[in-house]
N, C-alpha and C positions, 0 to 999 in steps of 0.2 A: 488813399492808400490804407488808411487806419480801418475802412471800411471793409474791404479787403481783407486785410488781416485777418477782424472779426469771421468774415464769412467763412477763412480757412480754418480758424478754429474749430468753427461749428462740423466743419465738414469731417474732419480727421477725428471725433469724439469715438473713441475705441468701444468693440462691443462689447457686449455681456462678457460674453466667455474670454475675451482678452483682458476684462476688466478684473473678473476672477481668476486665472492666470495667475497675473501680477499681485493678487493679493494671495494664493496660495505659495507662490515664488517667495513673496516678505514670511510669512507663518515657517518657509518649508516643509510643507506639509505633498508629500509626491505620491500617495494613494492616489493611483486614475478612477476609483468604485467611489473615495470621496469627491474629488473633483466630478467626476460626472455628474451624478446626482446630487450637488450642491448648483451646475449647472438646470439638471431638470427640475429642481425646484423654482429656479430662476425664471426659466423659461414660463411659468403657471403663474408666476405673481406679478411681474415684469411689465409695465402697462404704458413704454415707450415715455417715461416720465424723463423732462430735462431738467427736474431738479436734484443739481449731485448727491444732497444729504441724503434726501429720500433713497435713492438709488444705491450710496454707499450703505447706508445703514440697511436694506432691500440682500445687498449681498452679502454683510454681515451674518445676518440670521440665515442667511441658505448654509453659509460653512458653517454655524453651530448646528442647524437641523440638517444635514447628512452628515455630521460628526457625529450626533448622538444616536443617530439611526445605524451608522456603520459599527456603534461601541467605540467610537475613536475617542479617546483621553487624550485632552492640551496634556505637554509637558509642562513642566514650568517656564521652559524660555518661551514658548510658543505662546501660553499664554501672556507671557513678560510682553512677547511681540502682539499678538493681539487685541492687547489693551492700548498700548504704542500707535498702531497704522487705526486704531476703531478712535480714539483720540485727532490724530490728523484728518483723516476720510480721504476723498478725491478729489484735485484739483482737474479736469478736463485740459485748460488751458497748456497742463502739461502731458500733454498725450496720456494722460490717466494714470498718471504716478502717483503712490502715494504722497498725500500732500492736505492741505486744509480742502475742507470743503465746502465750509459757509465764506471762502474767498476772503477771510478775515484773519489774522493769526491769531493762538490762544491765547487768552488773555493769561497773565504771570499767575492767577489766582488759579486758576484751570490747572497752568505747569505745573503748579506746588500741591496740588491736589491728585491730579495724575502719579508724579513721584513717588510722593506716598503712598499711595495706593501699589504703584511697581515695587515699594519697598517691604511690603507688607505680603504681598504677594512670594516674592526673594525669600523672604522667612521664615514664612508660614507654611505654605504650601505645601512642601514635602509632610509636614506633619499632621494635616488636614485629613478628618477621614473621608470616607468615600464621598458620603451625599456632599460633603462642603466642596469637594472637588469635581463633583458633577454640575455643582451650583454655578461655579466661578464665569465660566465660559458666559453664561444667560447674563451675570451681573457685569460683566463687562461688556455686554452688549447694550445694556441699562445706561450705562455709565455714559457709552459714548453719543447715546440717544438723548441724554441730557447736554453733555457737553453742546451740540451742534443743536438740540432744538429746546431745549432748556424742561423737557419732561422726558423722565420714562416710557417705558414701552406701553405701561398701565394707562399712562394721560399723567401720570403724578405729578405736577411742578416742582421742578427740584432748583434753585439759587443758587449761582455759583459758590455760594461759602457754606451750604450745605452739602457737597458736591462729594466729601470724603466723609461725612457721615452718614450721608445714604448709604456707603458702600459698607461702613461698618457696622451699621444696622442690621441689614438684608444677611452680613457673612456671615454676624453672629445668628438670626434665625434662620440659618438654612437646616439645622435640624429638623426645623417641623414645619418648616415649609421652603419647596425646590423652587425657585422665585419660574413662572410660566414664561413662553416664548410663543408672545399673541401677535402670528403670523398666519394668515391666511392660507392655509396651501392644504390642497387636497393632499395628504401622507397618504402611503401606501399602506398602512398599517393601520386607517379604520376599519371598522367590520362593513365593509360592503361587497357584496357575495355577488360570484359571478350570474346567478341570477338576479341581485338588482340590476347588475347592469345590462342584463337584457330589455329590462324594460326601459322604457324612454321616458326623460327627463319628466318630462310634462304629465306623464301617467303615475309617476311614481309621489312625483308633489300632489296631485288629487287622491290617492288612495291614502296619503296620511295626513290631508288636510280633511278628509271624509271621515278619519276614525279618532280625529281630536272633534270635530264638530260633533260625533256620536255621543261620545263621551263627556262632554261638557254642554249646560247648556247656553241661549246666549246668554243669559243674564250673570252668570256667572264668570264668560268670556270677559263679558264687560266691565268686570270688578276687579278680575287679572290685569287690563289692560289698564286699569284705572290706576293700579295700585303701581304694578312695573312704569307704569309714566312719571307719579312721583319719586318712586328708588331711583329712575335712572335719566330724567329731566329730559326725553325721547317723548317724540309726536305717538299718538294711541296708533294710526294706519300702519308706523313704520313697526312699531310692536308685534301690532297683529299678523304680518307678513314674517317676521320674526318669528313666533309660538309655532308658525304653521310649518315650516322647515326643519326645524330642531327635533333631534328623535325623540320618540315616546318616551323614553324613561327621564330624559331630561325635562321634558313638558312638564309632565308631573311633577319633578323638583318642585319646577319654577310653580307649579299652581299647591302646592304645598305651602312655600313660602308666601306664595301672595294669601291664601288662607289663613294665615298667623301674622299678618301682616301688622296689627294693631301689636303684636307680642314684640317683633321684629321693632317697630318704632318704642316701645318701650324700654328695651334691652341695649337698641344703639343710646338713649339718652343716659343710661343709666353707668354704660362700659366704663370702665377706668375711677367709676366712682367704689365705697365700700361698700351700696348698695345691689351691687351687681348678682355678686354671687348667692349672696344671701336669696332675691327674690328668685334669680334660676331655681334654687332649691328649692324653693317654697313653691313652685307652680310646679316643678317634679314631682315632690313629697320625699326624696330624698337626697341625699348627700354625693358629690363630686371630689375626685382628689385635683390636686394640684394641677394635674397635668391633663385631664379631662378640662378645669377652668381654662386653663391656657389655651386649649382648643379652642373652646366658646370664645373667648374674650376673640382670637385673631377670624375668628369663622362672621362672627357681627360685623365686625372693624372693615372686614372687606367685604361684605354684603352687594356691595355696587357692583362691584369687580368681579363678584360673582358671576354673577349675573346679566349680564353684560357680555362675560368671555364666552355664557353659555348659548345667548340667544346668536353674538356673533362668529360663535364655531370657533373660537380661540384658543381653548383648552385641547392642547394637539397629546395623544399617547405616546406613554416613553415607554421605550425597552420591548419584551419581552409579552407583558403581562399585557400590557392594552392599555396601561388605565392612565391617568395621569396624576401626579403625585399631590399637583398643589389644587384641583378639583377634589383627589378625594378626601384632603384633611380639613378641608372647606366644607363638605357635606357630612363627615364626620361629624362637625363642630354641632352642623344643624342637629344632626337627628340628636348628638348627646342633650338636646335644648327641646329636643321636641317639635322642633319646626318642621321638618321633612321626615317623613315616614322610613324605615327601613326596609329594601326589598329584597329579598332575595334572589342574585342571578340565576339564573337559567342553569350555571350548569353548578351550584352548589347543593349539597345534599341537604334535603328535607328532615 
């Protein structure tokens, strides 16, 4: 009988779109343009996985990514509740209610962590300005990504008694940087022109694996791939397959920085010490303010994460503009350092 039971479990596990449903139901959130397209995001990442976490935190990030692509702003309860049901996840067992989802309850350290964080949220929030409330959403999606797998969405490892410091961290720098939401998903809002997509897949990967091969030679290839395997502790092949898909102006980034790459290990040993700023300026030949160092200092610091979001397509465009916020104060950081060259886009004036 007990076998049984199991098998009716498995059988009744509710789908996507009833899963997100129910989790729009707890938010109250009744835009069918968000609902939908928090659905077609779903449906593009969605890889018939039966592990709940992954899944719940899977349709997490599709309601923050068609919230911020519709302009939708959490209220405060919504985000109140949000952090609440992304804290619990989904239990299956019970027809896909919110409920735990590592099948374990939170531990008391987790509760009193959570709380706080709900409390701080209750008080704050209304008085937050824009970016810190554009922020909120993504860091609670961080939050709940540690709770249930014990890192953030980065890889970061976070302990559960660091759990509401992380949070305090991140909320205090969300001025200068929008913390990212490194999800996978084709968004509708890259630049890819109804003429790429005429061309086929497979044509379109040879015509810019043909004009980074022009443009570089191999010996150089190979000092990129040398250099990106120590940043980011990746096999050289899976690199190279990497370089060869990422657009051309990102390429270049990346072979910028692997060209300064000695500068780059210099500058990570040095960060946080007094010697830091001192020698940026001295391989500049001139002087930084405050808020230019502050740059550099967080642009070093995340050098992996860079890097890493760039080769795996993770840095998704917010809003309007295209760009993404915490890409470009990362590449800011570079060129104020010298690492990466400045180009000018296509359609700024001359």
């Amino acid at each position: 009988m007990a076998n049984n039971n199991n098998n009716s479990n498995e059988i009744i596990v509710p789908s996507v779109e009833e899963l997100l449903n129910r989790a729009f139901e707890e938010l109250r959130i009744s835009e069918i343009k968000i609902r939908k397209d928090a659905l077609g995001i779903m449906k593009k990442v969605f890889d018939n996985t039966a592990n709940p976490t992954d899944l719940w935190l899977d349709i997490m990030k599709a309601i923050v990514m068609s919230c911020e692509t519709n302009h939708y702003s959490f209220s405060k309860s919504e985000l109140c509740d949000f952090l609440t049901i992304g804290a619990k996840g989904l239990d299956f067992s019970k027809k896909g209610q919110i409920s735990n989802a590592g099948g374990q309850p939170p531990t008391r350290l987790i509760d009193d962590a959570i709380l706080s964080i709900y409390r701080d949220i209750m008080e704050n929030y209304d008085n937050s300005n824009e970016t810190l409330k554009s922020n909120y959403p993504k860091l609670v999606l961080n939050i709940a990504s540690i709770v249930h797998k014990g890192t953030d969405l980065n890889g970061e490892r976070v302990g559960v008694y660091g759990l509401e410091r992380y949070y305090q961290r991140n909320k205090s720098s969300a001025v200068d940087k929008i913390l990212s939401l490194p999800v996978i998903l084709d968004n509708q809002s890259h630049s890819i022109t109804k003429e790429d997509d005429s061309v086929p897949e497979k044509e379109r990967t040879e015509i810019i694996r043909k004009s980074k091969s022009e443009s570089h030679t191999k010996a150089h290839r190979k000092e990129m791939t040398n250099s990106l395997s120590v940043l980011t502790q990746r096999k050289k092949k899976e690199l190279d397959e990497l370089l060869m898909k990422i657009p051309d102006q990102d390429y270049k980034k990346i072979a910028d920085l692997c060209i300064n790459y000695s500068k780059l290990q210099k500058y990570s040993k040095l960060v946080g010490t007094k010697e830091f700023s001192p020698e940026i300026e001295r391989e500049l030949g001139r002087k930084l303010t405050d808020r230019q160092l502050q740059h550099a200092t967080i642009s070093i610091r995340k050098v992996k994460i860079y890097i890493e979001n760039v080769l795996d397509g993770k840095f998704l465009p917010h809003g309007s503009h295209g760009i993404n916020h915490v890409k470009h104060n990362l590449e800011y950081g570079y060129q104020l350092m010298g690492l990466i060259k400045y180009r000018r886009r296509k359609h700024e004036p001359t």
